[in-house]
C-alpha positions in Angstrom: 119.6 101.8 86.3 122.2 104.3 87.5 123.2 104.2 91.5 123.1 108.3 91.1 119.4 108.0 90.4 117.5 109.4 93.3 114.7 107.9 93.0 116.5 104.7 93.0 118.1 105.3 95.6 114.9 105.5 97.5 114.2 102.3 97.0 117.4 101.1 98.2 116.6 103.0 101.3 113.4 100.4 101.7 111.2 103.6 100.6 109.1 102.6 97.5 108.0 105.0 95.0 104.7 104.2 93.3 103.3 107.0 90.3 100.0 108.8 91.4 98.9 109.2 87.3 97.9 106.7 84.9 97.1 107.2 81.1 97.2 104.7 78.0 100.2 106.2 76.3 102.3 105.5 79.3 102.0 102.2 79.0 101.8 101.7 75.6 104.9 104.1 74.4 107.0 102.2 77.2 107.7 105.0 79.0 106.4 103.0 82.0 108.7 100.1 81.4 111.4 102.7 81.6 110.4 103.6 84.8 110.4 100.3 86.2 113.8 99.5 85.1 115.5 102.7 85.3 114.0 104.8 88.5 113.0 101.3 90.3 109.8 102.7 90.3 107.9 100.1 92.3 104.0 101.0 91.6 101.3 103.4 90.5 97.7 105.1 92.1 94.9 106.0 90.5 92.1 108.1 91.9 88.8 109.2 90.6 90.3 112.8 90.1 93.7 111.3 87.6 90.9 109.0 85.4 89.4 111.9 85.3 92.2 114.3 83.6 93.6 111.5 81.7 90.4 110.1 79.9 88.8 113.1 79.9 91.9 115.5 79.0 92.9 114.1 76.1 91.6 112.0 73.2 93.6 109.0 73.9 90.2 106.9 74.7 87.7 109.0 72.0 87.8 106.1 70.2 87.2 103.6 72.5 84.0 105.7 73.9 82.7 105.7 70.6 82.8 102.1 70.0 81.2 101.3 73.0 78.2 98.8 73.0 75.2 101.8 72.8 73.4 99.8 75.9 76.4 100.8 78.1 76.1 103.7 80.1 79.0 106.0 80.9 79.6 104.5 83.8 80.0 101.0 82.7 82.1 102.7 79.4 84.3 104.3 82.7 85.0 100.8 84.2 85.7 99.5 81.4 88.2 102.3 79.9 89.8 102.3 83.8 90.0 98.7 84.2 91.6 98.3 80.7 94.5 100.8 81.4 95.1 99.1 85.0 95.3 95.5 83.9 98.0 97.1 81.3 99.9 98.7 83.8 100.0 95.6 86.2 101.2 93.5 83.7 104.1 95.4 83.2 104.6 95.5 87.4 104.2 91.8 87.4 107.9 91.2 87.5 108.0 93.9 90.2 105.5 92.1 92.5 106.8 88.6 91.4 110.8 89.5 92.6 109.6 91.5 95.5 107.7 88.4 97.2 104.1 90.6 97.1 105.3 93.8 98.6 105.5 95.9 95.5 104.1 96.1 92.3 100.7 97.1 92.7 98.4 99.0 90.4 95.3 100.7 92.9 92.0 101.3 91.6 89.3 103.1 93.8 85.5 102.1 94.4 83.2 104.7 93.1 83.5 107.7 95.1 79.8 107.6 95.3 80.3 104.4 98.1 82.6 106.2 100.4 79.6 106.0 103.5 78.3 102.9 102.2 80.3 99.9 103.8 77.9 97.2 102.0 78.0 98.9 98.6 81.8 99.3 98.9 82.6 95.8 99.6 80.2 94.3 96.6 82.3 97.4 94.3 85.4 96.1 95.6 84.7 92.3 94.6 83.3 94.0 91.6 86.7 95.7 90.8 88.8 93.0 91.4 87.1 90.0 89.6 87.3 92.3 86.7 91.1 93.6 87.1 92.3 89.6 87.9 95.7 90.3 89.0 97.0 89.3 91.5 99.2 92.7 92.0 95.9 94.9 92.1 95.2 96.8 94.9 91.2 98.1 95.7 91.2 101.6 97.4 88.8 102.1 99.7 88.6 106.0 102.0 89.0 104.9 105.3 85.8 106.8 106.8 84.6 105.2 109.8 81.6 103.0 107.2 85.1 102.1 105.3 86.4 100.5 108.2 84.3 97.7 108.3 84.1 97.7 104.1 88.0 97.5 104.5 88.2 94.9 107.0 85.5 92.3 105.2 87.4 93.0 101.9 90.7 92.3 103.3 88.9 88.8 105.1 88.3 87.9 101.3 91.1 87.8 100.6 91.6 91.0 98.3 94.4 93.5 98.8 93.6 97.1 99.9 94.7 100.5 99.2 93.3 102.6 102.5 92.8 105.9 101.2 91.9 109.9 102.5 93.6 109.4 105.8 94.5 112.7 107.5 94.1 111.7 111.3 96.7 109.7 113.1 93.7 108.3 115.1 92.0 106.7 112.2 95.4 105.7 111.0 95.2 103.3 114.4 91.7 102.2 113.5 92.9 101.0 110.1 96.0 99.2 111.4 93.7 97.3 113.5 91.2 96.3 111.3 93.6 94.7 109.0 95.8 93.1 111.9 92.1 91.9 112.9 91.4 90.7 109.0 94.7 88.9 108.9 93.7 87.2 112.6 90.3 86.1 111.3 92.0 84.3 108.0 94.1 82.7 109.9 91.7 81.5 112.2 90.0 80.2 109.2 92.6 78.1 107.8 93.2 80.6 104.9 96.3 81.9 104.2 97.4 85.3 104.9 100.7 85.7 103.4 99.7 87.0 99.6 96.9 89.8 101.5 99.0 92.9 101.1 97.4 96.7 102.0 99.0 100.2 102.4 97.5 102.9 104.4 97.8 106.4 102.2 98.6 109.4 104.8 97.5 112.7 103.2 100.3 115.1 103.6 100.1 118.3 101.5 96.2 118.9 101.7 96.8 119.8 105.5 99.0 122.4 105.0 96.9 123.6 102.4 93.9 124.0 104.6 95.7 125.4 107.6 98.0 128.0 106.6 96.0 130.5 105.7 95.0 130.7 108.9 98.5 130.3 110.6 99.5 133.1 108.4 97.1 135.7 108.9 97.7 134.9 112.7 101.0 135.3 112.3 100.0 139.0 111.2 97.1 140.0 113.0 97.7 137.7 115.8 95.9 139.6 119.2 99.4 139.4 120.9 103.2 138.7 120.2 102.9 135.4 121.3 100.3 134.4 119.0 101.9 136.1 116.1 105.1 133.7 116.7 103.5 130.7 117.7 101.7 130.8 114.3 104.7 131.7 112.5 106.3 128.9 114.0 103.8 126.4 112.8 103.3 127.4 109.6 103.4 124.5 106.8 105.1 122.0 109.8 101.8 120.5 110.5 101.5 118.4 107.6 104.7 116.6 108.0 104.6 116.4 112.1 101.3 114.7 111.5 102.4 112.2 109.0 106.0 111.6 111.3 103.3 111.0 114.4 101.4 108.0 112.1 104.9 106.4 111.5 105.7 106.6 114.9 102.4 104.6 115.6 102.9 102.2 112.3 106.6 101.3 113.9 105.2 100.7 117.1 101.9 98.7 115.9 103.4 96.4 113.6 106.8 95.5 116.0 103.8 94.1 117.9 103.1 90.7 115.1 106.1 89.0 115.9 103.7 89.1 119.4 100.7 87.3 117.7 102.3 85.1 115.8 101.5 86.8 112.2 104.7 87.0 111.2 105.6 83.5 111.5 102.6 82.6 109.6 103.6 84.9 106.2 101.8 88.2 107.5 102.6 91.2 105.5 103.0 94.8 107.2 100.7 97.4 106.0 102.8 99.9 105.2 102.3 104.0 105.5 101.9 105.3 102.0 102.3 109.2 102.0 99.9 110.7 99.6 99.0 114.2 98.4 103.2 115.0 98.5 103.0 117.7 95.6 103.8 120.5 97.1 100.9 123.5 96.7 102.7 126.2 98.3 105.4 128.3 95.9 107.3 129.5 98.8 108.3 125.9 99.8 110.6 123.6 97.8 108.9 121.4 95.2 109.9 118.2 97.2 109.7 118.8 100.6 107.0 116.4 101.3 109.3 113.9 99.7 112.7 114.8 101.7 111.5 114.7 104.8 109.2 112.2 105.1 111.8 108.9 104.1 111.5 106.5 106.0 112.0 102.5 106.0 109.0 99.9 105.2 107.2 103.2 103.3 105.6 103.9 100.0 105.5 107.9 98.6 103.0 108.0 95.9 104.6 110.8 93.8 102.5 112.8 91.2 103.9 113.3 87.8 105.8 116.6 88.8 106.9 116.0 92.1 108.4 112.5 90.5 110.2 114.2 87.8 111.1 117.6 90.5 112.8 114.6 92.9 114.5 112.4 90.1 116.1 115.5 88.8 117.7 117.0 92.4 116.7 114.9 95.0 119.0 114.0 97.6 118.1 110.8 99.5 118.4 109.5 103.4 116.5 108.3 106.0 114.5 110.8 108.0 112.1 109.1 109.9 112.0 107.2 112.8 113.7 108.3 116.5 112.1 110.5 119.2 108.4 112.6 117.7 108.6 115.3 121.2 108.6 118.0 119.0 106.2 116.8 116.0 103.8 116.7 118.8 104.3 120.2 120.2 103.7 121.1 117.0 100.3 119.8 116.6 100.1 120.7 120.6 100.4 124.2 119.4 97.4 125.1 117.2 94.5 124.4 120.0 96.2 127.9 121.8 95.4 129.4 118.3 91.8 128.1 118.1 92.3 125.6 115.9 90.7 122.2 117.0 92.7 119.7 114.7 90.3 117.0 114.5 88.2 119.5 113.1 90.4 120.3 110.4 91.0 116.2 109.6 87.2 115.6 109.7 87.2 118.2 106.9 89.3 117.1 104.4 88.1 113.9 104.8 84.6 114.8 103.8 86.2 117.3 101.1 88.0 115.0 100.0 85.6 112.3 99.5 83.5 115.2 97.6 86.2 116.3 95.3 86.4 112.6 93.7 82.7 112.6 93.2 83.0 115.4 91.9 85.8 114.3 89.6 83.8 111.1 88.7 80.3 112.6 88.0 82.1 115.5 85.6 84.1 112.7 83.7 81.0 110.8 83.2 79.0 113.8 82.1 82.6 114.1 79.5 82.3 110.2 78.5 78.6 111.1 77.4 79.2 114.0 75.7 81.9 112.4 73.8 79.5 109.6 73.0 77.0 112.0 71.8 80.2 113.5 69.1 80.3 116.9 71.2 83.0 118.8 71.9 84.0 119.0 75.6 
């Protein structure tokens, strides 16, 4: 590993980086074991949305669909293909975990998208999932919708580590810190030990600016007054970043709070901010801003296969975050003048983006069939 490597350097920072893509040949060509050793890369996310482009955009798993027993369905051919390549790709993080005392490592795999308003369903799924993966450095995503937050809470109480994902509001972001401070308090008062229970929370950053500046720009144009047209200019692709700097503002001041309760003392891992969705969409912006400014101690930036390779080539790392949020807050201050009602706009993409990985997972099952049927897709 060279020191100049800036993804490495992250890490040294106390940012991990974790891969948002999976696919067989990763693992099996050892591309991924470079990773590990050279870039320090510290983990990898999967989503309904990367199973799909992997299994279904190549041929790597034609095979594998073929052979499958004919009384399986596609969905039970999907677990199977998913579970297979995750297993993989934890073994070769097990080191990771095993030197980092449970803090890195991990290897997430999301309930079926289908469960993301069905807190009973989820929490069977996510027993499911990981009786099937047995690793210890496998984390269960579950959305954090408000029927997620007791799914979450009742998985994490069973012991089983959790990936929180689809959180755009810093409000549910404080909901899901205390459920799992609340899950850790519960174990404890069981007798059970808390200290192997790991979770992240995964912050969506990019999406928001995705859904708001085409509005911020057109009132930047055709604004009704001066004013208008400056204030939108002025907050135009910032909201995205202010939000996520707002929910490690609250994550610093939460978890300085379990020394408080004694959780600490007993082994309690944080539950760190993971900062998801940091491709960047817009052309007009650089391709790693959503990395750059959002570093920050006791983090985890899930990096897409792009933005990974767009930061390792020119990145330039220090620690950003943390300090006095005044003015990430008069940024998000700033939109209800324009008409925008921000909670709104979070309530949004979460529901579009609980739709986009149904989406995602009922068109890769329709793909598994038709590949099991010998047609082209």
């Amino acid at each position: 590993m060279s020191d100049s490597n800036p993804l490495a350097q992250l890490n040294l920072l106390g940012q991990s980086v974790w891969y948002d893509f999976i696919r067989r040949d990763l693992i099996q060509n050892g591309t991924l074991t470079n990773w590990i050793t050279q870039d320090r890369l510290a983990g990898m996310t999967t989503n309904p949305a990367i199973f799909a482009a992997a299994i279904g955009g190549s041929a790597l798993y034609d095979a594998d669909i073929q052979a499958a027993p004919p009384a399986s369905d596609a969905n039970d051919v999907l677990r199977s293909l998913a579970i297979a390549d995750v297993r993989a790709a934890a073994d070769l993080f097990r080191p990771v975990y095993e030197q980092s005392g449970g803090r890195d490592g991990f290897v997430s795999i999301e309930v079926d998208p289908r469960l993301s308003h069905d807190a009973q369903g989820t929490i069977r799924e996510a027993q499911t999932l990981w009786k099937l993966c047995d690793r210890p450095n496998v984390m269960i995503k579950i959305p954090g919708t408000v029927p997620g937050l007791d799914a979450i809470e009742q998985t994490l109480i069973s012991g089983i580590n959790v990936n929180v994902t689809l959180l755009f509001s810093v409000s549910r972001y404080r909901d899901v810190m205390d459920r799992y401070i609340r899950a850790l308090q519960i174990r404890r008062r069981q007798g059970l030990s808390i200290g192997h229970v790991a979770s992240v929370a995964s912050f969506f950053i990019s999406r928001v600016d995705t859904m708001l500046d085409p509005t911020l720009r057109r009132l930047a144009k055709e604004g009704h007054t001066a004013e208008i047209q400056t204030m939108a200019s002025n907050l135009t692709s910032k909201i995205g970043i202010a939000n996520a700097r707002l929910a490690y503002a609250e994550f610093e001041k939460r978890f300085a709070e379990l020394d408080a309760i004694d959780l600490v003392g007993a082994g309690a891992q944080i539950q760190r901010p993971l900062w998801a969705s940091t491709s960047t969409k817009d052309p007009t912006l650089s391709d790693i801003i959503y990395v750059e400014s959002l570093v920050g101690k006791n983090t985890v930036n899930t990096m897409p296969p792009v933005t990974y390779d767009a930061y390792r080539d020119r990145g330039s790392p220090q620690l950003v975050l943390g300090g006095n949020v005044d003015a990430d807050s008069a940024l998000l201050a700033g939109l209800a003048p324009l008409g925008i009602l921000f909670t709104q706009v979070t309530d949004t993409l979460e529901d579009e983006g609980c739709q986009k990985f149904v989406d995602a997972h009922l068109h890769l099952l329709e793909v598994i069939r038709q590949k099991r049927a010998g047609q082209s897709t």
